[in-house]
C-alpha positions in Angstrom: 40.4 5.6 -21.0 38.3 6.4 -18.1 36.7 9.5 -19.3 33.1 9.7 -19.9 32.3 6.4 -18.5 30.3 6.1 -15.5 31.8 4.1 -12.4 29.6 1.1 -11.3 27.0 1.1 -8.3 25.7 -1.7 -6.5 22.1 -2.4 -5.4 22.8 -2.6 -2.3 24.2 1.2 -2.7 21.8 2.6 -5.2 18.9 1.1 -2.8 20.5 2.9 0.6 20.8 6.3 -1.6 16.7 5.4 -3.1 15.6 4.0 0.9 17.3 7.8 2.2 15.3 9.7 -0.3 12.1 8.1 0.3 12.2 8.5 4.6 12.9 12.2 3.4 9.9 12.2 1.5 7.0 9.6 2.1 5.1 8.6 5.1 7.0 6.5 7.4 4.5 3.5 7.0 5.2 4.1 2.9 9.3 4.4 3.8 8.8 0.8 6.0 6.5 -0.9 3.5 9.2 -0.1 0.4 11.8 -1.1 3.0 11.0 -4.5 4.0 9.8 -5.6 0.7 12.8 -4.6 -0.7 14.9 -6.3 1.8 12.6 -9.4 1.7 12.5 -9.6 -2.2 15.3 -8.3 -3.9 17.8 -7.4 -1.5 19.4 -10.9 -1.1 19.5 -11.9 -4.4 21.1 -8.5 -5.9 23.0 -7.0 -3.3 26.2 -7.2 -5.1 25.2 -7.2 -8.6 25.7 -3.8 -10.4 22.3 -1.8 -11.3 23.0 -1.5 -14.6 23.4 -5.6 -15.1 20.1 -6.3 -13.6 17.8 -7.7 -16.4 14.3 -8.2 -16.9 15.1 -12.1 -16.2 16.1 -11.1 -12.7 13.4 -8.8 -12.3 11.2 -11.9 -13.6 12.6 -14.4 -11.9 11.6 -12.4 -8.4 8.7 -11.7 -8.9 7.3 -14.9 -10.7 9.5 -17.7 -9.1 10.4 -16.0 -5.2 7.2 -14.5 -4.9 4.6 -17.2 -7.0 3.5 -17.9 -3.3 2.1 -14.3 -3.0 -1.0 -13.1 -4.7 -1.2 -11.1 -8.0 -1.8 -8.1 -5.6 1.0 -8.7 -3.8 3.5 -9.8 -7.2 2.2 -6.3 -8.5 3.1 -4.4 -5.3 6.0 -5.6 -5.7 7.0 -4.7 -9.5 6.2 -1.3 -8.3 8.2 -0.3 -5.9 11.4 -2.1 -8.0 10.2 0.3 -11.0 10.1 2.8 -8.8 13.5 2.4 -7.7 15.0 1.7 -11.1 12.8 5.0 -12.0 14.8 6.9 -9.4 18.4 5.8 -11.4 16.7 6.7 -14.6 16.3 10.3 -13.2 19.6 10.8 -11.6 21.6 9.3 -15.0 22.6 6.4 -13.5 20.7 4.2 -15.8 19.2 4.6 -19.4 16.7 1.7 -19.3 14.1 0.4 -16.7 15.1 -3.4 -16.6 11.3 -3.8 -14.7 8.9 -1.5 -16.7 8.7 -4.6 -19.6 6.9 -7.0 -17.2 3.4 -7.4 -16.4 1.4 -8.9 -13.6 -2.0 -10.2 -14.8 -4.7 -9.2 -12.6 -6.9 -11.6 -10.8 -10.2 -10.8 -9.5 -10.6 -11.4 -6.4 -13.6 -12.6 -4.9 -14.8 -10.4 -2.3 -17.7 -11.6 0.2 -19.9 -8.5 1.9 -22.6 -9.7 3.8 -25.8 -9.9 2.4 -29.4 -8.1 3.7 -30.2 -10.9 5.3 -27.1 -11.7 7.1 -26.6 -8.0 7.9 -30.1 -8.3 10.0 -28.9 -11.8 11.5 -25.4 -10.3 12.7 -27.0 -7.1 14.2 -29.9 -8.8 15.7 -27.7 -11.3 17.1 -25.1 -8.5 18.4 -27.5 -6.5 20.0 -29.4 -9.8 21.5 -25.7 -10.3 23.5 -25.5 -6.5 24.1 -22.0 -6.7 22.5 -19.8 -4.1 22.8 -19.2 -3.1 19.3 -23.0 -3.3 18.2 -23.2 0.0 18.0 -19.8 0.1 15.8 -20.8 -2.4 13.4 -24.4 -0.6 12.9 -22.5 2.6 12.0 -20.2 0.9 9.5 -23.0 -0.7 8.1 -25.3 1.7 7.6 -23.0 4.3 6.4 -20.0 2.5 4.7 -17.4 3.8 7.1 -13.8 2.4 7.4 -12.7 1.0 10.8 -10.0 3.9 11.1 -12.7 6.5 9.7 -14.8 5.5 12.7 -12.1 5.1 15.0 -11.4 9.1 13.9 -15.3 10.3 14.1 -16.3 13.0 16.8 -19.4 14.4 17.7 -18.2 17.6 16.0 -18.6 15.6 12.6 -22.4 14.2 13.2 -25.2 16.7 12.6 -27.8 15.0 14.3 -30.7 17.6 12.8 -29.6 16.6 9.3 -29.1 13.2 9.5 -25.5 13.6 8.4 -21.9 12.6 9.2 -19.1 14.4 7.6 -16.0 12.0 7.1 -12.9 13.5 6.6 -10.0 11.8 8.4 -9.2 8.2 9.3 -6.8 6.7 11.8 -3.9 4.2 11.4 -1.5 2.4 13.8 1.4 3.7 11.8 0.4 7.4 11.1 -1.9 8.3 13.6 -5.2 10.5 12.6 -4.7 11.5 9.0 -6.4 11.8 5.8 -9.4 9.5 4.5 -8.1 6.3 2.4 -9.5 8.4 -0.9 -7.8 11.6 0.4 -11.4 13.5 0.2 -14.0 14.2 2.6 -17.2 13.2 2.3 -21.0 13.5 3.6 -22.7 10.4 4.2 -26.7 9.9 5.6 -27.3 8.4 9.0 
């Protein structure tokens, strides 16, 4: 009676076999970002349900009644790491059918504020009027576009002061140290 039927895993399982797999193979801030929203999200709610009786309604229900709080960047964030993990049972067998891949999270603009030219001349004057200390940081972010953690990264090696030109091509976070620009490419940017 038992043969060719697959025995049933739990979430909580599947997700310690997925979270394994993932410190293996992702950054650790990637591993600890998947991990907490996991444990934060869906964790509680489906720890002991089987993986294979997860529905879209529960998948729904997380991420449109738990989570309407969050913003539709964050709601999406988090129907892609659950795919992702449902993905991960699709390609080991353990499940035929991705209970999240038929939900959607409309995206809303945001509305992003930048400075504009004449607030840019107000903050620097104003900066440099107080002699702050990160005058000359904000001038460099703003006339070249650099991230903080690009700037936090830059060495006089990477400024060509004859050319008028600084190559980017790493940035620095709290969590992985000096690494790889945000885009993953270099790039030459005007003084």
């Amino acid at each position: 009676e038992l043969e060719g039927q697959k025995s049933k895993i739990f979430w909580k399982a599947w997700l310690t076999h997925v979270l394994e797999k993932y410190r293996v193979e992702y950054l650790a801030s990637t591993y600890w970002n998947y991990k907490h929203c996991l444990d934060k999200w869906f964790n509680p709610a489906w720890n002991n349900m089987f993986i294979d009786e997860i529905k879209p309604s529960d998948v729904h229900e997380v991420i449109f009644e738990k989570a309407a709080g969050c913003s539709s960047y964050t709601q999406r964030g988090l129907l892609k790491i659950v795919k992702r993990v449902f993905n991960v049972a699709i390609n080991e067998g353990v499940l035929v059918k991705n209970p999240a891949v038929v939900i959607r999270v409309k995206h809303v603009e945001a509305s992003q504020v930048v400075l504009n030219k004449n607030e840019i001349d107000i903050l620097l004057k104003e900066a440099k009027k107080a002699d702050h200390r990160f005058y000359p940081h904000w001038t460099l972010a703003i006339l070249t576009g650099m991230r903080s953690g690009e700037l936090y990264s830059l060495r006089w090696t990477d400024v060509d002061l004859v050319t008028g030109k600084v190559s980017i091509s790493k940035a620095w976070t709290k969590l992985n140290g000096e690494g790889t620009t945000k885009p993953a490419r270099s790039r030459v940017c005007p003084i």
